[in-house]
C-alpha positions in Angstrom: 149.1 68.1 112.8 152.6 66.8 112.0 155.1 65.8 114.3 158.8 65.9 115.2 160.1 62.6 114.7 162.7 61.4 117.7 165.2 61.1 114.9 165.2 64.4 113.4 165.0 66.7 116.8 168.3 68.5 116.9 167.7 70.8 119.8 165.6 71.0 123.3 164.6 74.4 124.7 164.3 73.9 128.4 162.7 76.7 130.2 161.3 77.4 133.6 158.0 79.6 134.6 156.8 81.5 137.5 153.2 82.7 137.9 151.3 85.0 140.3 148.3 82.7 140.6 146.3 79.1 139.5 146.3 77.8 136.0 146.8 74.3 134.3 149.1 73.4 131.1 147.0 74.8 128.1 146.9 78.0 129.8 150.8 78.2 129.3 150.6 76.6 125.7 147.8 79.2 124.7 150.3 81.8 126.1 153.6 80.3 124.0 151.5 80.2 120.1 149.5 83.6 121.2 151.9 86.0 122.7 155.2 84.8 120.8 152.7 85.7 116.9 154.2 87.8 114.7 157.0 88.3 116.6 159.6 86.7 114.4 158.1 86.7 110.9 156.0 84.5 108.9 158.9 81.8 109.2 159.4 81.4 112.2 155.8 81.4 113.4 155.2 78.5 115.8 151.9 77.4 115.4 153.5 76.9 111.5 156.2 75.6 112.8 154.5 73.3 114.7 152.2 71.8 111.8 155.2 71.7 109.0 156.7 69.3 112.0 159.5 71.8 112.6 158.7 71.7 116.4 157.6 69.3 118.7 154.8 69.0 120.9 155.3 71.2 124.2 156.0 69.5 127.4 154.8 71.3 130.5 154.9 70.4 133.9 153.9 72.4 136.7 153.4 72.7 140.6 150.8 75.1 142.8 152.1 76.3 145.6 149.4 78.9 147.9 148.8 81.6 145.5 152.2 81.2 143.1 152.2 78.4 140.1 155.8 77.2 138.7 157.0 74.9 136.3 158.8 73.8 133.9 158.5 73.9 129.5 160.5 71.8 126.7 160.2 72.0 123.7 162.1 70.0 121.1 162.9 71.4 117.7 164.4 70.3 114.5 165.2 73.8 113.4 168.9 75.2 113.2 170.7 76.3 115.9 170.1 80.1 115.5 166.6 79.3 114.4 166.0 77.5 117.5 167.6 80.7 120.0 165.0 82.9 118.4 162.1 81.1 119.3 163.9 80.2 122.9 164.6 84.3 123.2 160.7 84.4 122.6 159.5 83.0 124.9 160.8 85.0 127.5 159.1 87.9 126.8 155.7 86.5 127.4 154.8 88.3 130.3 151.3 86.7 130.9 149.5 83.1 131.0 146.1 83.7 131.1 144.8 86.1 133.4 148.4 86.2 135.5 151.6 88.2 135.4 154.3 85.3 134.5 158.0 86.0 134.2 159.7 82.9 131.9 163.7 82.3 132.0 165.0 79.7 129.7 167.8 77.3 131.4 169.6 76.0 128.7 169.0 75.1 125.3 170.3 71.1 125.2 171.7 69.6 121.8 170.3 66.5 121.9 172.5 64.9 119.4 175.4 65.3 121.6 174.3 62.4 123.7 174.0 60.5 121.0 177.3 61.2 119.7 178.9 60.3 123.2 176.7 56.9 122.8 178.5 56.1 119.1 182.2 56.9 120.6 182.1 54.8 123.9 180.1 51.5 121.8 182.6 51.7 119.0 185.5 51.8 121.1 184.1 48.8 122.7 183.6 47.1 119.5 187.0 48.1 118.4 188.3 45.6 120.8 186.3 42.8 119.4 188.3 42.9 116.2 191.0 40.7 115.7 193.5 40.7 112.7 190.7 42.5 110.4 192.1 43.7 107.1 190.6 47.5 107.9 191.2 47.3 111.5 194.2 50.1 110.9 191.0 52.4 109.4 189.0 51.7 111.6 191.5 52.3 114.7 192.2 56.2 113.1 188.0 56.9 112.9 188.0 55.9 116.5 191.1 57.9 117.5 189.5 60.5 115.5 186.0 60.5 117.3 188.1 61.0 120.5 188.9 64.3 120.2 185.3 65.2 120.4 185.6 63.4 123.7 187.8 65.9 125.2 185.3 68.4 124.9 185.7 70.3 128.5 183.5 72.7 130.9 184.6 76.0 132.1 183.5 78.7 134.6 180.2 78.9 136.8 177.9 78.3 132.9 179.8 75.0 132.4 180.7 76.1 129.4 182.1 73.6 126.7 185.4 74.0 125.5 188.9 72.6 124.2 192.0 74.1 125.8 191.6 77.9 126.5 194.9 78.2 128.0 196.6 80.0 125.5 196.3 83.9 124.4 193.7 83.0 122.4 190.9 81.8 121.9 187.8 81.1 119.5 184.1 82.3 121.1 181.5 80.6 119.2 177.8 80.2 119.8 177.2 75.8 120.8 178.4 73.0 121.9 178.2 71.5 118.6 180.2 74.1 116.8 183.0 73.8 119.3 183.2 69.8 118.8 183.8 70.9 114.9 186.4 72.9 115.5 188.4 70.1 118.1 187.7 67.5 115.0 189.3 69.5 112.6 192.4 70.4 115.3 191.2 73.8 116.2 191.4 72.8 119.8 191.3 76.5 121.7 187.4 77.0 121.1 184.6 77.7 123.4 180.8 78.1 123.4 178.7 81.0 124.7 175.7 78.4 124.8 173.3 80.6 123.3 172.7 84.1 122.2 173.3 85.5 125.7 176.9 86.4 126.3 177.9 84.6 129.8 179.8 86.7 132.0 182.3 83.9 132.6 183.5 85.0 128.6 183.2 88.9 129.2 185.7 88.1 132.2 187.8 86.6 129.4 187.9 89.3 127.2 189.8 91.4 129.8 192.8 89.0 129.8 192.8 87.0 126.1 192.3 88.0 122.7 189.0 86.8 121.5 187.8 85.8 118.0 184.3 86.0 118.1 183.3 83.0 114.7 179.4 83.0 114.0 177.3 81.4 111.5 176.2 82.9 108.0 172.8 83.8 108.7 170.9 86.9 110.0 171.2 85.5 114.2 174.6 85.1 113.5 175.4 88.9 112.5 173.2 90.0 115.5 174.9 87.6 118.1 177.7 89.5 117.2 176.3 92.9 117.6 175.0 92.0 121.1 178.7 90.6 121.9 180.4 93.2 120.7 178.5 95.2 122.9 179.4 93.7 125.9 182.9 92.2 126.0 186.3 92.9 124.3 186.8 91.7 120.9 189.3 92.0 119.1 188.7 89.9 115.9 185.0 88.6 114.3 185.1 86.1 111.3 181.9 84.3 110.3 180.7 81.4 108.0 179.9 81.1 104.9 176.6 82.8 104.2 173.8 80.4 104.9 176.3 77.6 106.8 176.7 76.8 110.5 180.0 76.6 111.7 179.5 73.2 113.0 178.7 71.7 109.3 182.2 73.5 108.3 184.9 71.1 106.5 188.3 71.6 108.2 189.6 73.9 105.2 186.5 76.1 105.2 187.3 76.6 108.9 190.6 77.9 108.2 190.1 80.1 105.6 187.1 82.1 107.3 189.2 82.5 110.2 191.9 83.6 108.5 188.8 86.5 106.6 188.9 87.8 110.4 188.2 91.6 110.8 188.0 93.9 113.4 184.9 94.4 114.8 184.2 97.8 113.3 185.2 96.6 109.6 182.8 94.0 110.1 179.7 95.8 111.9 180.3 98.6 108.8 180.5 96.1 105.7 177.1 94.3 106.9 174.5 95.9 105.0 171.9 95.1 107.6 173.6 97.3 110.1 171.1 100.3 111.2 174.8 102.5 111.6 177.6 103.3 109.7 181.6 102.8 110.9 181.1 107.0 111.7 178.8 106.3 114.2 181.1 104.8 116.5 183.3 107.8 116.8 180.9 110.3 116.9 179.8 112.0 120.0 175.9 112.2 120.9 173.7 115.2 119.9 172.9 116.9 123.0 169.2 117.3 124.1 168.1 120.1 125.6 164.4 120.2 127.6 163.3 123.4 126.7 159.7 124.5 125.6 159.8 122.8 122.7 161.0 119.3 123.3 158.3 119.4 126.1 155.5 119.9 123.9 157.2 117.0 121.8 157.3 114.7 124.0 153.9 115.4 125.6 152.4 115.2 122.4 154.1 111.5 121.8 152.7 110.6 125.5 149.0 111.9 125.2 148.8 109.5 121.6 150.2 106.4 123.7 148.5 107.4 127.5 146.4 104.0 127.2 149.1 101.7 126.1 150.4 101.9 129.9 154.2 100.7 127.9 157.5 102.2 128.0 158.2 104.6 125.2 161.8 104.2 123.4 162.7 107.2 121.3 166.0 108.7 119.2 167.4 111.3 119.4 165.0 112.7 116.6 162.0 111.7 118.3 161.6 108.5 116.4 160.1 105.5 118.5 162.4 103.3 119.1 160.7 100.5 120.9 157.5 100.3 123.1 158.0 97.7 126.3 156.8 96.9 129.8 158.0 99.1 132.2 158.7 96.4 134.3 161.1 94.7 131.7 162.2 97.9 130.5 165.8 97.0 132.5 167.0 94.1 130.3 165.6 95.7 127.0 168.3 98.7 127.8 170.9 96.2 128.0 169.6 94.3 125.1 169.2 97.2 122.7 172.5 98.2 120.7 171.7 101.7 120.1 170.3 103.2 123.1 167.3 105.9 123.3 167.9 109.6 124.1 164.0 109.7 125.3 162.1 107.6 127.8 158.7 108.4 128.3 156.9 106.0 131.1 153.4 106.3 131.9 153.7 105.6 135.4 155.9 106.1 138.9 159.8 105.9 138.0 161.1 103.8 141.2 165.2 103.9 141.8 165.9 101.2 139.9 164.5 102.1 136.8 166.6 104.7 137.3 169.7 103.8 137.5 169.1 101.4 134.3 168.0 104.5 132.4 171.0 106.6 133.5 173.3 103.5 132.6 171.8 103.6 129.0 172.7 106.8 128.3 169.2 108.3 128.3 169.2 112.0 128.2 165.8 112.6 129.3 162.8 110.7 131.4 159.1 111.9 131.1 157.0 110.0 133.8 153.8 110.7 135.7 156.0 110.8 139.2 159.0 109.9 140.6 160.2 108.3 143.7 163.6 110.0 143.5 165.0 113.1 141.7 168.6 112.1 142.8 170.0 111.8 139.0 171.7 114.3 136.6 169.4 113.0 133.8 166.4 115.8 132.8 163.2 114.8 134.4 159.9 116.3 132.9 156.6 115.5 134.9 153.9 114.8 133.0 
């Protein structure tokens, strides 16, 4: 099996882990290669991964205490950065390890060549002052003056988030640390990082009060960060690399010029041919669902076919499934999901805060087995 070498790991995935019960560490590797397969495609499968030397091997610590195990996974990687958020976004939807219900948050998502960087600037500024009436030392004075803007790098809000100066109007949102370094190098200084796919609240608290250019890298987890973002925060501009390029390899001009390409979100989310909905779709109101006779036998025909898969069941307004989850998870995948179902059918008792996530989403109707509260404007149907 091949491995990551130290010098190539770009990124570490730190993640922690909570389990109802006893296990040891290959129970929670077994659980990472079987329950993340197939989720992401052929490419990004990580047992592949793993022997193509792509990712590391998996670090896992973990403490028993009475009937609850926790822990702690890393797992280093030498894939991109969007790459890398895929298989950390994985992972947390492995609801099992071994025979136990688990629930798996990841912490952060570390760039390990940051460190290094920091390493380079503080040793050659101490070697700088070691040379004495050098020919180059002029040269080498403007690299080191240059490496210290990347120095200035600064934390914001309760995420720590890095970032240049923010104090202005406004401001850049792109997704890491690195990316944000790239931009203060090449004197685009009002730049911060959402750290992940994850928009932190401490930049939808932002939105209210600046103007924010969402920038994103050319490549499919770029154009569905900024789906997700759009989502959730005010934006008022979205540019993006060049396709197939991160915006922390971007030159200085190439910066420029792709953020001067900005576009309204809308232009942008209706020229990407991978969008699921056109530009119309934003203006137009939602078809209204009535439960008469006929949607009920619909939608208890849809439940009898699924009855055993005891999962969540996500449909359009159509009756196309959408999505098939956990109930227990079902929660985040509302707030995760872009376009929202019209139809939930859950095999199982709907408690109140199910509920109030489902009437958030915009659901027009919720088929369950029982209910432990009818206090909703939403259609119920029993089933």
């Amino acid at each position: 099996m091949a491995k990551v070498s130290p010098v190539s790991i770009k990124y570490m995935i730190h993640a922690n882990f909570t389990v109802e019960g006893a296990l040891e560490k290959p129970d929670v590797i077994g659980a990472i290669f079987g329950q993340t397969e197939g989720l992401l495609g052929s490419e990004l499968e990580m047992r592949e991964l793993q022997k193509e030397g792509k990712i590391g091997r998996i670090e896992v610590d973990l403490e028993r205490s009475d009937k609850k195990t926790t822990g702690v996974i890393k797992i280093p990687t030498a894939l991109d950065q969007s790459e890398t958020t895929l298989i950390a976004a994985a992972m947390e939807t492995i609801e099992r390890i071994g025979p136990c219900d688990s629930e798996i948050e990841v912490e952060r998502i570390e760039d390990v060549r940051g460190s290094k960087r920091d390493y380079i600037i503080e040793r050659a500024k101490k070697l700088m002052k070691g040379i004495e009436g050098t020919s180059d030392s002029r040269e080498i004075s403007n690299q080191i003056k240059d490496s210290s803007k990347m120095a200035d790098i600064q934390e914001y809000g309760k995420s720590k988030l890095p970032c240049g100066d923010i104090s202005g109007k406004e401001i850049i949102v792109v997704e890491g640390r690195a990316d944000v370094l790239n931009l203060m190098r090449n004197n685009v200084k009002n730049a911060i990082a959402m750290n992940g796919t994850k928009l932190p609240d401490d930049i939808k608290e932002l939105s209210k009060e600046k103007e924010i250019i969402l920038f994103v890298d050319g490549d499919r987890g770029g154009k569905l960060i900024v789906q997700n973002v759009v989502d959730n925060a005010n934006i008022k501009y979205v540019a993006i690399a060049p396709d197939g390029k991160e915006v922390e390899e971007l030159a200085g001009k190439e910066i420029l010029i792709q953020l001067r390409k900005k576009v309204s979100p809308e232009e942008f989310l209706a020229k990407d041919k991978k969008s699921k909905t056109p530009l119309s779709s934003f203006k137009k109101k939602d078809k209204e669902i009535k439960l008469d006779d006929n949607t009920k036998e619909k939608i208890k025909e849809i439940y009898s076919k699924n009855k055993n898969s005891k999962k969540a069941i996500l449909l359009d307004e159509n009756f196309n499934e959408m999505e098939t989850v956990s109930p227990r998870g079902l929660g985040s995948t509302l707030n995760r999901l872009r376009f929202k179902p019209k139809i939930i059918i859950i095999n199982g008792t709907v408690t109140a805060p199910v509920l109030r996530a489902v009437e958030e989403s915009g659901c027009q109707i919720l088929a369950a087995k029982n209910f432990s509260t009818a206090n909703t404007n939403i259609q119920l149907l029993n089933l």
